[in-house]
N, C-alpha and C positions, 0 to 999 in steps of 0.2 A: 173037381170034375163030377164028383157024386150028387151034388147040391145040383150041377147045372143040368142032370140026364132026371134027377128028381124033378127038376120046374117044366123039362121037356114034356114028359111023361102025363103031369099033371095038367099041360095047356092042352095033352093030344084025347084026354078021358072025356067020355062022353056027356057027364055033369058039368061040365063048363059052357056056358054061355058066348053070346056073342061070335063076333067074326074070330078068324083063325090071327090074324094081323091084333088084334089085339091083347091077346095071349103072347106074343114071343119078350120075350125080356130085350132089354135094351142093350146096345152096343158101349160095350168100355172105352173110356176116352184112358190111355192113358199119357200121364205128365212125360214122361222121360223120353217119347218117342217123340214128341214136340218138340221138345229142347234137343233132340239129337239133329230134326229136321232144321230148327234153325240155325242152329252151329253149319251143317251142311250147308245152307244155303247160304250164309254170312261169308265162310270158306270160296264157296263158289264167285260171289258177287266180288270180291276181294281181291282173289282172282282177274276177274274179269278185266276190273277194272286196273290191274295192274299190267295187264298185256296192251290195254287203251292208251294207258299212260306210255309206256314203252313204244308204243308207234306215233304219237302225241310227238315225243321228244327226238325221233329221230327226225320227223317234219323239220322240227324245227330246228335242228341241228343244219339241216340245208339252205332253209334261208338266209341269207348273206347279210 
């Protein structure tokens, strides 16, 4: 947190050039909330399609 109020601090000092937009540090990607979204969405999709299937099969349990 001390590195990140230090980079602040040093974009916001009047020796710095350029636009403000080019001073701010970049946004963290990170790995494991990726993988938690896909897990999520694979869950979901899975899901889904198992309640499709289940009204799928009662159709067709009435056709004769």
């Amino acid at each position: 947190m001390a590195g990140t109020m230090d980079r602040l601090e040093d974009c916001n000092s009047p020796e710095t050039s350029g636009t403000a937009g080019d001073a701010l540090p970049s946004p963290r990607v990170y790995a494991r909330r990726w993988v938690f979204l896909l897990v999520v969405s694979l869950l979901s999709c899975s899901n889904a399609m198992q309640i499709l299937w289940a009204s799928l099969l009662q159709m067709c349990c009435l056709l004769p």
